[in-house]
MIDOSE-1310 file (N, C-alpha, C; in nm, 2 decimals, decimal comma, always signed):
residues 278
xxxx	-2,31/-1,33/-0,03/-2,23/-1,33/+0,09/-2,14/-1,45/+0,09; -2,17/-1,53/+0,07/-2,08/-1,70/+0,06/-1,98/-1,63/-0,08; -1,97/-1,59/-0,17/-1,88/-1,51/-0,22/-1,79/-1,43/-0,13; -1,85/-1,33/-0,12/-1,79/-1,27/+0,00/-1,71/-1,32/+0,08
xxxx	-1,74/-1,42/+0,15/-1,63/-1,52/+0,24/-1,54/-1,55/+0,15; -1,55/-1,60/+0,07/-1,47/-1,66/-0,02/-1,32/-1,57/-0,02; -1,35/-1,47/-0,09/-1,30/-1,38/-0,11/-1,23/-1,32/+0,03; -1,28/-1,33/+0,16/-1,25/-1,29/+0,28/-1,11/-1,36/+0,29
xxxx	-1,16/-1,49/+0,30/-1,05/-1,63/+0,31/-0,93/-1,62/+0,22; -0,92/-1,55/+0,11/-0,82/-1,53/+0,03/-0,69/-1,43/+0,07; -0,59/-1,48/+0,04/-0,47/-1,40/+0,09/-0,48/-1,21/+0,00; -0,45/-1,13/+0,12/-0,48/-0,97/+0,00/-0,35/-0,97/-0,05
xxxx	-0,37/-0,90/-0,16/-0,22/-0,84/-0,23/-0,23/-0,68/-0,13; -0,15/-0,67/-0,07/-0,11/-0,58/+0,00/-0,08/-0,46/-0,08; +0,03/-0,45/-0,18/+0,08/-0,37/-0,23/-0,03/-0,28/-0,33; -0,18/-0,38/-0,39/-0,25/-0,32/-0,43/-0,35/-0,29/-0,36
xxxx	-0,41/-0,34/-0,25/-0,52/-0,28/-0,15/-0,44/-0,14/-0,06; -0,31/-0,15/-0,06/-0,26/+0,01/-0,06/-0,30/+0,10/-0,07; -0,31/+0,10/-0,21/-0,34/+0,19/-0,33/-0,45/+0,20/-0,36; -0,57/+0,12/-0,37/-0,66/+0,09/-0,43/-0,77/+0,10/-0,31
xxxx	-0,73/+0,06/-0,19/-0,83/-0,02/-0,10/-0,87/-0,15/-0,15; -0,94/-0,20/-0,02/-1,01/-0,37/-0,02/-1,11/-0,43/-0,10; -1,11/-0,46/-0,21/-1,24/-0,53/-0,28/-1,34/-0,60/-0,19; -1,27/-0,67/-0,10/-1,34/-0,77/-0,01/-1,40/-0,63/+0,09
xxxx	-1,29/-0,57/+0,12/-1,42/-0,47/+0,22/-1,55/-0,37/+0,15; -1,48/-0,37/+0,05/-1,54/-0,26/-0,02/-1,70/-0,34/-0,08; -1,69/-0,46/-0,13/-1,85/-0,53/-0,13/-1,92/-0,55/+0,02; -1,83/-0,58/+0,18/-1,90/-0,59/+0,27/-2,00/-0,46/+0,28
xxxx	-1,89/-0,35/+0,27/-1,94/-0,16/+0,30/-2,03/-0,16/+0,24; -2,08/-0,22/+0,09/-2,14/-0,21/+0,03/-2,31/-0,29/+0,04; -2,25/-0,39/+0,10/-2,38/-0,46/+0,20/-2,44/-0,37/+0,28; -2,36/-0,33/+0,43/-2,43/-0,26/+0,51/-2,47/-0,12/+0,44
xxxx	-2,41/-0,05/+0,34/-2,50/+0,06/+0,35/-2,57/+0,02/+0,26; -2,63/-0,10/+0,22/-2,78/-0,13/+0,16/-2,85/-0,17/+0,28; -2,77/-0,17/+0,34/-2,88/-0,23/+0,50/-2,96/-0,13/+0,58; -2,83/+0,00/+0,56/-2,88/+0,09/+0,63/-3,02/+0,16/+0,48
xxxx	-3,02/+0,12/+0,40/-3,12/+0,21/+0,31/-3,23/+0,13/+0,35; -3,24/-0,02/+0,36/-3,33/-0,09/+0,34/-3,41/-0,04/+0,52; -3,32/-0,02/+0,59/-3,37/+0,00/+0,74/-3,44/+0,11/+0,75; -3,41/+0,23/+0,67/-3,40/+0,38/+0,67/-3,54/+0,37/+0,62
xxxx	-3,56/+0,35/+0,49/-3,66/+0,37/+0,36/-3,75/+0,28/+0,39; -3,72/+0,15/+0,46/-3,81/+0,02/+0,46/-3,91/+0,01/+0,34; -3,79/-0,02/+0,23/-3,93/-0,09/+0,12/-4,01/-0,18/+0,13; -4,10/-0,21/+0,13/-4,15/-0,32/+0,16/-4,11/-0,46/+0,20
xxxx	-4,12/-0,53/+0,04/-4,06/-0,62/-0,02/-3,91/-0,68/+0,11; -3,86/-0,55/+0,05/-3,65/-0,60/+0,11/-3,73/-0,59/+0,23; -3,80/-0,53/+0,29/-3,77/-0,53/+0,44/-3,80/-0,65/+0,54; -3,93/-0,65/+0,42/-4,03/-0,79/+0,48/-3,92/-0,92/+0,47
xxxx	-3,85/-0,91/+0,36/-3,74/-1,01/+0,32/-3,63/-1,00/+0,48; -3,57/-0,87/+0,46/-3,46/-0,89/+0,61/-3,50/-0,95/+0,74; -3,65/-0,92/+0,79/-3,70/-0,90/+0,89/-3,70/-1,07/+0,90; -3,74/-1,15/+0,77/-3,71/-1,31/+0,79/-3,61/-1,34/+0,78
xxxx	-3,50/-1,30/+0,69/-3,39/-1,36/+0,71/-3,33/-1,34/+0,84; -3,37/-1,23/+0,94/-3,31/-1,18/+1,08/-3,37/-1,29/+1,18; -3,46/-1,36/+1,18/-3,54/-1,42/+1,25/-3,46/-1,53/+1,27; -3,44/-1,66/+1,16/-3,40/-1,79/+1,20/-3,26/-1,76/+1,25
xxxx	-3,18/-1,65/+1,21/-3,06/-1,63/+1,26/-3,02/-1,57/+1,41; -3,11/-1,52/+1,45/-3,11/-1,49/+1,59/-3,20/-1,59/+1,65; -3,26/-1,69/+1,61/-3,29/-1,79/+1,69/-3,23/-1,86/+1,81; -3,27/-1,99/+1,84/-3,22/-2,06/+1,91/-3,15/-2,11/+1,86
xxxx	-3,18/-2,20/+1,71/-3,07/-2,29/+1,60/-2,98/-2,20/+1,54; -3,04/-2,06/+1,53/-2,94/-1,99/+1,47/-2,88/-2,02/+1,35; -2,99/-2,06/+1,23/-3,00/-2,13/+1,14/-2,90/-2,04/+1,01; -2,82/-2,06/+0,91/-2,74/-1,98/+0,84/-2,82/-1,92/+0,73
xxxx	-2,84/-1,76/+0,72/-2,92/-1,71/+0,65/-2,85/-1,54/+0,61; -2,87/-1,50/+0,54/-2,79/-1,36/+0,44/-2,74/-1,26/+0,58; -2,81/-1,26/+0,70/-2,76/-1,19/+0,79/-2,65/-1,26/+0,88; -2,64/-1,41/+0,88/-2,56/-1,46/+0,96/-2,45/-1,43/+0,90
xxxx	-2,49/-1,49/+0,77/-2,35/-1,44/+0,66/-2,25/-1,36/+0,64; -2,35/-1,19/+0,67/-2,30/-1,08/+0,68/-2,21/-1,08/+0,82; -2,28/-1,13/+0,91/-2,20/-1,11/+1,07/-2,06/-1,20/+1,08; -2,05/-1,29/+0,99/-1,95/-1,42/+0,98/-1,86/-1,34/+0,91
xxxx	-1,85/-1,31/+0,80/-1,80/-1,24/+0,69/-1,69/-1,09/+0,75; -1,80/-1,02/+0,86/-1,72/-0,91/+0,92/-1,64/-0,98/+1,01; -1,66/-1,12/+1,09/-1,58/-1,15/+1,18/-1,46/-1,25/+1,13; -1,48/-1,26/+0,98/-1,34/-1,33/+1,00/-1,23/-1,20/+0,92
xxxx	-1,25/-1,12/+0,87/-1,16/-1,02/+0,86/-1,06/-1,02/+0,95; -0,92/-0,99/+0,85/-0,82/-0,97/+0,95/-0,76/-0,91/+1,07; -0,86/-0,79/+1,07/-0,92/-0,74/+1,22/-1,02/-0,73/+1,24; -1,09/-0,84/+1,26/-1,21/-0,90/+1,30/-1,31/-0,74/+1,32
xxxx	-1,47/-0,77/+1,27/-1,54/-0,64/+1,31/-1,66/-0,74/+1,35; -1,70/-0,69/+1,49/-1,82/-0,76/+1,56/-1,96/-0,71/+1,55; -2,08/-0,80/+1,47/-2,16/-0,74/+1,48/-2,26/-0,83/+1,55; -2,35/-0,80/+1,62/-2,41/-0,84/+1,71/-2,53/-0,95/+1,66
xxxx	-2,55/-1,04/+1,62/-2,64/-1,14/+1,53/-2,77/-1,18/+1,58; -2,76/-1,18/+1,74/-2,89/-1,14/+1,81/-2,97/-1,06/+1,78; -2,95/-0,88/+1,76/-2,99/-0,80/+1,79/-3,00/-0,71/+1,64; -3,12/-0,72/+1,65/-3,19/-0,68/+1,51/-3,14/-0,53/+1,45
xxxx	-3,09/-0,50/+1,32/-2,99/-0,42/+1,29/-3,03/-0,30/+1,32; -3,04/-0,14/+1,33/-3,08/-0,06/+1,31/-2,98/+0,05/+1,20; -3,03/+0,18/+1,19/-2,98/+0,29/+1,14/-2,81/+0,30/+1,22; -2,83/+0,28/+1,33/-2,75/+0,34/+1,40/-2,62/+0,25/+1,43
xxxx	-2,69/+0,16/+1,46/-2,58/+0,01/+1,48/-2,48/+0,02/+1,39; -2,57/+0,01/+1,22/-2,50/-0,05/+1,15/-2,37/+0,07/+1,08; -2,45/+0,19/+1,12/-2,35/+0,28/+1,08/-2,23/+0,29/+1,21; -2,26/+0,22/+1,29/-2,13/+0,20/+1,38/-2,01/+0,10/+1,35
xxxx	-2,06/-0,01/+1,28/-2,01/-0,12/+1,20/-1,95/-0,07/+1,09; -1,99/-0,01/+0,99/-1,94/+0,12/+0,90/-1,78/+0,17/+0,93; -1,84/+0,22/+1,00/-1,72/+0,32/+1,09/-1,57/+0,22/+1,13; -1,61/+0,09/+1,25/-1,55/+0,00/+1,23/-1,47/-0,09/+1,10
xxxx	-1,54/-0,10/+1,06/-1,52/-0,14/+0,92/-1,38/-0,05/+0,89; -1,39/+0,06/+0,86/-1,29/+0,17/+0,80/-1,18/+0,17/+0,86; -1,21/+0,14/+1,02/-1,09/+0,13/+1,10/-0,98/+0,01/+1,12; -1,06/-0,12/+1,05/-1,04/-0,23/+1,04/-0,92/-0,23/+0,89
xxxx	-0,98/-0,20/+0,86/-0,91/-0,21/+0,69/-0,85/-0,08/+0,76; -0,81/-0,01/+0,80/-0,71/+0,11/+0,79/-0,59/-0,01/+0,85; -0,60/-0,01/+1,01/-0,52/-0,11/+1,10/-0,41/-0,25/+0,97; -0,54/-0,27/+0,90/-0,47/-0,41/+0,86/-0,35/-0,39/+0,77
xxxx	-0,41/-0,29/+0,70/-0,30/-0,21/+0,58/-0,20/-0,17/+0,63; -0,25/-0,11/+0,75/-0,10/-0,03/+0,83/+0,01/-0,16/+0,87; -0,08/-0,24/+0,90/+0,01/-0,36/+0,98/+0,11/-0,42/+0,85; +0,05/-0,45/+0,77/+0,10/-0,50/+0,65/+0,21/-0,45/+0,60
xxxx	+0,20/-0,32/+0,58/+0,29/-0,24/+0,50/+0,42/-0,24/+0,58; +0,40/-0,21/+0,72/+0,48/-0,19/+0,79/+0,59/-0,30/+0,83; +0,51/-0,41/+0,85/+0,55/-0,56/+0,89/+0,63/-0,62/+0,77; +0,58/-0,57/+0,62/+0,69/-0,58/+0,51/+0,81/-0,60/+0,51
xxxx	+0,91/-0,73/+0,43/+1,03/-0,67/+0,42/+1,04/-0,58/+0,30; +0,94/-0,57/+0,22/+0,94/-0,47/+0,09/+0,89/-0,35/+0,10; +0,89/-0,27/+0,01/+0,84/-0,14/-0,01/+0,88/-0,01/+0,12; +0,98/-0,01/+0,13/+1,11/+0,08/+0,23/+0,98/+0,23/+0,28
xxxx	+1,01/+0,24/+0,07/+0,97/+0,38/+0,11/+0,85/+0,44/+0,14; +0,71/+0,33/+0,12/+0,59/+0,34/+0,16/+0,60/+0,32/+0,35; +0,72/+0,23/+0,41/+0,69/+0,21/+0,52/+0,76/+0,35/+0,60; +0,85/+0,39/+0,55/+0,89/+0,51/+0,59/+0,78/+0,63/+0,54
xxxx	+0,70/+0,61/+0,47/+0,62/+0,76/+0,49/+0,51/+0,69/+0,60; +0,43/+0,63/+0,61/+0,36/+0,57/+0,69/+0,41/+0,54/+0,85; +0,52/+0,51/+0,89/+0,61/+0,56/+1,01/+0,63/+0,71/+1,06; +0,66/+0,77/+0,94/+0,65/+0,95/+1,00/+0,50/+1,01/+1,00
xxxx	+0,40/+0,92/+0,91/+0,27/+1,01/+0,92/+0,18/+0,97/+1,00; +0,17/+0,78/+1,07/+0,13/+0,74/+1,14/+0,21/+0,66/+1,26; +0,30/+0,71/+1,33/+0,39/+0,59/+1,42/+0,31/+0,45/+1,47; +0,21/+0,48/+1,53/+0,14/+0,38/+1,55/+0,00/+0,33/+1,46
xxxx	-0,05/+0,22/+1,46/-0,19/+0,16/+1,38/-0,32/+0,26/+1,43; -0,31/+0,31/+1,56/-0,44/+0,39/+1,62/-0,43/+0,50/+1,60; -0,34/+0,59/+1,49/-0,30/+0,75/+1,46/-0,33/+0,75/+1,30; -0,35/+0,59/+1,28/-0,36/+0,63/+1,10/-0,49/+0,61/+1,06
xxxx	-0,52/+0,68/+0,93/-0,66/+0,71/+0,94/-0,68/+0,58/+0,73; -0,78/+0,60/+0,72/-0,76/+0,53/+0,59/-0,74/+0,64/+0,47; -0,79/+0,75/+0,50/-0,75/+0,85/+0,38/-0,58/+0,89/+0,39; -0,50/+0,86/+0,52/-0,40/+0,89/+0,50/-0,32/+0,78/+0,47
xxxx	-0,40/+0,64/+0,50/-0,31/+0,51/+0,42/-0,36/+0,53/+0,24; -0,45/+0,53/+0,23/-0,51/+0,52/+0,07/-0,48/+0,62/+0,01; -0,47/+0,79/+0,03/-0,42/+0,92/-0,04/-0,35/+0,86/-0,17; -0,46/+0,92/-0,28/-0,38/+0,94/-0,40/-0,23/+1,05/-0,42
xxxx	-0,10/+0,98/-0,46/+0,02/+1,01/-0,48/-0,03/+1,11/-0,58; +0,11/+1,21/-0,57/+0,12/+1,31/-0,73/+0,16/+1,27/-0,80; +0,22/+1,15/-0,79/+0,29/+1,08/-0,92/+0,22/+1,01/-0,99; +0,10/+0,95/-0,94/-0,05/+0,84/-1,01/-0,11/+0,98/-1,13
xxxx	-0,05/+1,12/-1,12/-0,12/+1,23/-1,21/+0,00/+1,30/-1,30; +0,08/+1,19/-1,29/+0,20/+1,23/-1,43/+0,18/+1,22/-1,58; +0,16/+1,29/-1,67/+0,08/+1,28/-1,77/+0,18/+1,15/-1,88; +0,32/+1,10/-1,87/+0,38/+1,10/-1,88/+0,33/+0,91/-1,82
xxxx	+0,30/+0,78/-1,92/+0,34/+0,68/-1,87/+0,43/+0,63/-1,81; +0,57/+0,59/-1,88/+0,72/+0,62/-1,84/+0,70/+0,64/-1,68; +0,71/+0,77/-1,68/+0,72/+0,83/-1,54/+0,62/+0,78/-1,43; +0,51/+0,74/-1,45/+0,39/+0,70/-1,33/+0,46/+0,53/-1,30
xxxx	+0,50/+0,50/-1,43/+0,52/+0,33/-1,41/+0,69/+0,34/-1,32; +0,81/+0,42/-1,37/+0,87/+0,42/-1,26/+0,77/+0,43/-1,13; +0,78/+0,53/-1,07/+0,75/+0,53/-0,94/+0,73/+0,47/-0,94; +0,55/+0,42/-0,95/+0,48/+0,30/-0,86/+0,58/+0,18/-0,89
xxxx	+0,67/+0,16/-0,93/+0,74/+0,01/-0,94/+0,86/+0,06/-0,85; +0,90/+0,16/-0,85/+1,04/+0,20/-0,69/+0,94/+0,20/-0,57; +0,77/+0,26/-0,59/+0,72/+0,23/-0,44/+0,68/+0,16/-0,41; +0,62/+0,03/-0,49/+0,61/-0,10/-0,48/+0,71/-0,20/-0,47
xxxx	+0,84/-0,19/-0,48/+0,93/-0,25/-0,47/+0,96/-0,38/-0,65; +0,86/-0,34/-0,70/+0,84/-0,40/-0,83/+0,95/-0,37/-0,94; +1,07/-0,31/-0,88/+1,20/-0,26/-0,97/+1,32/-0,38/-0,96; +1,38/-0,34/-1,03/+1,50/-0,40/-1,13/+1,58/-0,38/-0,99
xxxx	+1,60/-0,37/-0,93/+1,75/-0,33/-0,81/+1,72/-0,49/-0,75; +1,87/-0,48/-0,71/+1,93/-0,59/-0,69/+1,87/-0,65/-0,54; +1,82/-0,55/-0,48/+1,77/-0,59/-0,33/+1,65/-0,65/-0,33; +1,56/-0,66/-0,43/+1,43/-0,71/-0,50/+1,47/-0,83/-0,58
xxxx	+1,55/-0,81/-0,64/+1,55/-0,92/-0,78/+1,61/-1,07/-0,75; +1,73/-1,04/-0,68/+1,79/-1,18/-0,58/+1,73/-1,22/-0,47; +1,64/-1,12/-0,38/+1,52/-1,20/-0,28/+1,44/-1,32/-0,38; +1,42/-1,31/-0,48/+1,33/-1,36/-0,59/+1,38/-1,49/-0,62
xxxx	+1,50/-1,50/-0,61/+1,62/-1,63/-0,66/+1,54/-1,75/-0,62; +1,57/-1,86/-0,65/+1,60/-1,95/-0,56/+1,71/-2,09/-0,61; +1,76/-2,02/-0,47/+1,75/-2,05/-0,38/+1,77/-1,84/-0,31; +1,71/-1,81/-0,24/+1,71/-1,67/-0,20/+1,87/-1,67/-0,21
xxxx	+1,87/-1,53/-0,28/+2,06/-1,49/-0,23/+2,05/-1,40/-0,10; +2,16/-1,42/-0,01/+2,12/-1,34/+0,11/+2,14/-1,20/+0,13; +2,06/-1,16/+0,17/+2,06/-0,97/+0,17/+2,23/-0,93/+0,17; +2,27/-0,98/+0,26/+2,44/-0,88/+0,24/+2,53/-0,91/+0,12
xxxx	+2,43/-1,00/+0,02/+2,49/-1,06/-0,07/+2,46/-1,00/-0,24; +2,37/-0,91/-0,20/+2,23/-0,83/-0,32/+2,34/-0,65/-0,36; +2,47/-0,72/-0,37/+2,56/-0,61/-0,39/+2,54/-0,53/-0,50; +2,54/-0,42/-0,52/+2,53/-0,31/-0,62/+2,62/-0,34/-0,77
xxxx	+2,57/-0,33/-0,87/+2,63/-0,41/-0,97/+2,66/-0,30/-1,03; +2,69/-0,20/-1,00/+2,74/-0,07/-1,08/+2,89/-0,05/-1,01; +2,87/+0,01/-0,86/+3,01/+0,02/-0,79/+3,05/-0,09/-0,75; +2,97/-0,23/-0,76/+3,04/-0,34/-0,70/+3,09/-0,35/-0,58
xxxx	+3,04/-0,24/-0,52/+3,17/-0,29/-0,37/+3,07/-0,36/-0,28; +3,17/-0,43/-0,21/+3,08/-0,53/-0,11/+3,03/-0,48/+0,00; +3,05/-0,37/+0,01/+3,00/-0,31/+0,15/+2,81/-0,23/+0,11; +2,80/-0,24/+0,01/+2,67/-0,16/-0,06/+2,63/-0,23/-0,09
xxxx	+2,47/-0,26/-0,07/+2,36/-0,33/-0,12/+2,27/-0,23/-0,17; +2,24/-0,25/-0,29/+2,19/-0,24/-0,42/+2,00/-0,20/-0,37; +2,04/-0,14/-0,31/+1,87/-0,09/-0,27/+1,82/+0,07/-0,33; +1,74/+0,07/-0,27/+1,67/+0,25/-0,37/+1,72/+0,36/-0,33
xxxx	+1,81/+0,34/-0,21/+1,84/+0,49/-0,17/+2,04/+0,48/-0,22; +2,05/+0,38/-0,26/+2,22/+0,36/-0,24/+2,20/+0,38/-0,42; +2,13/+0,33/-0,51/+2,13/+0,34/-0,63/+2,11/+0,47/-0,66; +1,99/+0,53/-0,60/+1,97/+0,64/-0,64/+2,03/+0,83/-0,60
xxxx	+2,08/+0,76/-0,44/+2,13/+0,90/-0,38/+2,31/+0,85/-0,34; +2,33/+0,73/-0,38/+2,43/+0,74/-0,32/+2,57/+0,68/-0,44; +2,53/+0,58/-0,49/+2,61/+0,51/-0,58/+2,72/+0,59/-0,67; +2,87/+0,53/-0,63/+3,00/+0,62/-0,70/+3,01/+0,57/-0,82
xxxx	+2,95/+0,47/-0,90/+2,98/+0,46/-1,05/+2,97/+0,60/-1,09; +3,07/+0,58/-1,20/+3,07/+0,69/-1,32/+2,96/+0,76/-1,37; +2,88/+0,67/-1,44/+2,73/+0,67/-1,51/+2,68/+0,72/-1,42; +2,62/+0,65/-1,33/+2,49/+0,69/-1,23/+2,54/+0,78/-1,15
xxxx	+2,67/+0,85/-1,08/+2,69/+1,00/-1,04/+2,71/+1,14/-1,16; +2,69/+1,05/-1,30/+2,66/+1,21/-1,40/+2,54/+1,21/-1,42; +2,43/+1,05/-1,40/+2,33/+1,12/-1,44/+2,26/+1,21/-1,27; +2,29/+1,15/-1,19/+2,26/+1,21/-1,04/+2,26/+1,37/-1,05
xxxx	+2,41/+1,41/-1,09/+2,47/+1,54/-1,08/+2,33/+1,63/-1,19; +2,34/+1,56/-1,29/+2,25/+1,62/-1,43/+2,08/+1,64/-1,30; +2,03/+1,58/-1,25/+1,93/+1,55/-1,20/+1,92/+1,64/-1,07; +2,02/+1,65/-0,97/+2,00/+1,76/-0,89/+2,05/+1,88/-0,90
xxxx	+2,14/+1,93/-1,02/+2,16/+2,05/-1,09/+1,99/+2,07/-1,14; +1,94/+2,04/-1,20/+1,81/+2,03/-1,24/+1,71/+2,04/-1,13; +1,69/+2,01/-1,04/+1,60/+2,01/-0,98/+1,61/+2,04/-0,79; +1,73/+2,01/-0,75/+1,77/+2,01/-0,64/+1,84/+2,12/-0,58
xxxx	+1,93/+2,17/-0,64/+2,02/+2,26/-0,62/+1,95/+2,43/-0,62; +1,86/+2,42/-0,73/+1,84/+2,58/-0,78/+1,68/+2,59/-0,64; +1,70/+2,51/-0,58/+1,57/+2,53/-0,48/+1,64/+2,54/-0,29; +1,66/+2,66/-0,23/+1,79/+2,60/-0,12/+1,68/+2,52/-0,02
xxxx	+1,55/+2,49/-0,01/+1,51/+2,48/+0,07/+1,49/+2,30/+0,03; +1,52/+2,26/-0,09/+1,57/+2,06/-0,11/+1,71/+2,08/-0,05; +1,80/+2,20/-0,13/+1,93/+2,17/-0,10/+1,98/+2,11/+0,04; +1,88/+2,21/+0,13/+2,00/+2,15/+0,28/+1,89/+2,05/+0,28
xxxx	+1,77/+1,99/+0,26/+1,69/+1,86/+0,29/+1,81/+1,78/+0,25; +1,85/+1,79/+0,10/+1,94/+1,71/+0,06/+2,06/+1,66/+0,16; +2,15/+1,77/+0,20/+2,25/+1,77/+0,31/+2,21/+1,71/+0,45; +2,10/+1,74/+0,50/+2,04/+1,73/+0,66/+2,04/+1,54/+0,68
xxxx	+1,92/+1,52/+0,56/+1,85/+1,41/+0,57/+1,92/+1,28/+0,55; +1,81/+1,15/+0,63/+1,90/+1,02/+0,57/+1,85/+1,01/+0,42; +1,94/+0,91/+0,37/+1,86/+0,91/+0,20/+1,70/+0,87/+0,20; +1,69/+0,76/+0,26/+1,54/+0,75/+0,25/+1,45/+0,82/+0,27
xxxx	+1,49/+0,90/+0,34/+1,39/+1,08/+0,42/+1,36/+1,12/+0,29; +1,53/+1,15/+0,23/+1,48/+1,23/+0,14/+1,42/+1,20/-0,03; +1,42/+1,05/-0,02/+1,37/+1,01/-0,14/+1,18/+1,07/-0,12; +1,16/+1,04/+0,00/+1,04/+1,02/+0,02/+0,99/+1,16/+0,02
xxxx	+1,11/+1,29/+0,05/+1,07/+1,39/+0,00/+1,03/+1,46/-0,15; +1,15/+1,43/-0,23/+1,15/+1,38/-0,38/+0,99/+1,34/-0,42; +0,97/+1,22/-0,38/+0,81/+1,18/-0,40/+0,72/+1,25/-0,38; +0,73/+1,33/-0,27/+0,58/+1,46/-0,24/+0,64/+1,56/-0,30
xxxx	+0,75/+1,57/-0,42/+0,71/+1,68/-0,53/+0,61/+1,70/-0,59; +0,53/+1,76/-0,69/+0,46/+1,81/-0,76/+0,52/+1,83/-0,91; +0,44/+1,85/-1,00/+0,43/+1,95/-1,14/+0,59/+1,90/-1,25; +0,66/+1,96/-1,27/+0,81/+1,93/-1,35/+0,92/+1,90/-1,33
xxxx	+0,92/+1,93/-1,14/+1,01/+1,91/-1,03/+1,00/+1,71/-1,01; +0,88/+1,65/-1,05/+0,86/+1,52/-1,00/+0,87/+1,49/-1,12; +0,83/+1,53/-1,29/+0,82/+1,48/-1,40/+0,97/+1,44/-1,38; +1,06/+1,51/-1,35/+1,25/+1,53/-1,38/+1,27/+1,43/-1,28
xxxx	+1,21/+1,40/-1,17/+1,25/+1,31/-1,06/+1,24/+1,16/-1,15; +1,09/+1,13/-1,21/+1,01/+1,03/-1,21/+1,15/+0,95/-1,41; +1,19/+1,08/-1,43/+1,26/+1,05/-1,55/+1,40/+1,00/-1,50; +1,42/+1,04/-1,41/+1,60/+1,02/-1,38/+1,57/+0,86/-1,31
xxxx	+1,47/+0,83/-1,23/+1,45/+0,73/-1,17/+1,41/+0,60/-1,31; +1,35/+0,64/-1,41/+1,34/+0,53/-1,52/+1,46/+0,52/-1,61; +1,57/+0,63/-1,60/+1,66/+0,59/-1,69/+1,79/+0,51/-1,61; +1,75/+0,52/-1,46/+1,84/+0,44/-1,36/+1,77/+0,27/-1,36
xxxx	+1,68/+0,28/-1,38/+1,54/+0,14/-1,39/+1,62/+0,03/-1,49; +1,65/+0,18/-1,67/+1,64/+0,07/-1,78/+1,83/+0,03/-1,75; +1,91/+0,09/-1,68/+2,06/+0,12/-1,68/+2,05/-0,04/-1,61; +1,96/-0,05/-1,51/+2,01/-0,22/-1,42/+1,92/-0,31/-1,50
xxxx	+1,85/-0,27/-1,59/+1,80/-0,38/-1,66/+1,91/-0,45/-1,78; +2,02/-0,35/-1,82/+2,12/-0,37/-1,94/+2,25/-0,40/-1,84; +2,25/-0,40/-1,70/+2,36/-0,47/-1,65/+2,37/-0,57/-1,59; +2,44/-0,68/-1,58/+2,42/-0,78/-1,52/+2,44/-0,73/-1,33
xxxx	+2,36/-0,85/-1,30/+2,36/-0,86/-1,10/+2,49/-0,87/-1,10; +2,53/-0,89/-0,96/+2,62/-0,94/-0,86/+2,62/-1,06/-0,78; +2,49/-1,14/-0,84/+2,44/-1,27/-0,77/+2,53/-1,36/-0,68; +2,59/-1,38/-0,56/+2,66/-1,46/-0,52/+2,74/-1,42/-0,52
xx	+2,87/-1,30/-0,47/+2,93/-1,21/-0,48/+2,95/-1,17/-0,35; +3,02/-1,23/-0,30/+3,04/-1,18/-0,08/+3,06/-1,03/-0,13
């Protein structure tokens, strides 16, 4: 448990407890439902063990012992989960705690992502599938992507680096500077114009260089066009809508997405920025 805290107290990587879920929650969860076996089953030994460690900690001194631990541990979480330290655990409690637990780590993730100045397009699908933190569930923050099942490395490592914000574009790479270059300043190094910042939907759906509108055209002839029901998404939507449509492709439709998106990746890697460029 004093591990555990440890670990509590440490800043999360957001971008991977996304994806992954919480390590730190995932050893608490992993406490309580040994608590609920130990409660259920009552082996001996553990039980006779809990029933003392529960004792000095609901005391008067309230002395620090593996259950205080456990109760400290859920309350300093970033949305705090309250378990009652008086009141000796049961089946039922603790699967209430459980349950909290899941809601907790859903909320925090949600808050995170959303409160981001990075990762656009995770906060835009999480805005249209959960507007608020009390409508999102943890299977719909944590859902494995179709793109994490691209047989194709290349292709899995784009995406997750365009949905992690872990890419080459200029709206990423000059935040990184220092001294920070300022966002209206993270200008597109392909069309150069000052009015476009070099972000994932202007690179990828919008940008008038030469290069990057043949490989675009090559890419929605391919995959956009011969389908009318992308086509008018294509037409209707803002770009970000429709990137994030793009991403809930499937099968050879996403392989051709996940490819055009890595050969746009290696193109800003072989060109120089715009750094400091009104």
């Amino acid at each position: 448990m004093s591990a555990l805290q440890q670990k509590i107290d440490a800043p999360m990587n957001v971008p991977c407890a996304s994806i992954n879920g919480s390590y730190e929650l995932a050893l608490l969860q992993l406490a309580l439902k040994f608590l609920v076996y130990v409660i259920h089953e009552r082996p001996a030994l553990v039980h006779a063990a809990l029933t003392e460690q529960w004792q000095p900690s609901a005391g008067a001194l309230a002395l620090p012992t593996w259950w205080s631990d456990l109760c400290v541990a859920a309350a300093a979480l970033p949305v705090p989960v309250h378990i009652d330290m008086q009141s000796y655990p049961t089946t039922d409690s603790v699967q209430k705690v459980l349950t909290e637990l899941e809601g907790s780590l859903t909320k925090h993730l949600w808050g995170q992502v959303v409160g981001s100045r990075r990762m656009p397009l995770i906060q835009h699908r999480l805005h249209r599938a959960a507007p608020a933190p009390d409508r999102a569930t943890l299977k719909l923050v944590c859902i494995e992507r179709p793109y994490l099942r691209l047989l194709r490395r290349r292709q899995r490592d784009a995406l997750c680096l365009l949905m992690l914000s872990e890419h080459p574009l200029a709206i990423e790479q000059l935040r990184r500077r220092h001294p920070t270059v300022l966002r209206n300043c993270r200008i597109c190094r392909f069309c150069k114009s000052a009015a476009e910042i070099q972000d994932e939907a202007h690179v990828l759906l919008g940008c008038a260089e030469q290069g990057l509108t043949a490989r675009r055209e090559a890419f929605l002839n391919l995959v956009v066009r011969p389908v009318s029901a992308l086509q008018k998404l294509h037409a209707r939507l803002a770009k970000p809508a429709f990137l994030d449509v793009l991403l809930s492709m499937d099968g050879l439709a996403l392989g051709h997405f996940a490819d055009y998106v890595a050969d746009i990746f290696e193109r800003c890697e072989t060109t120089p920025d715009n750094a400091g460029v009104p």
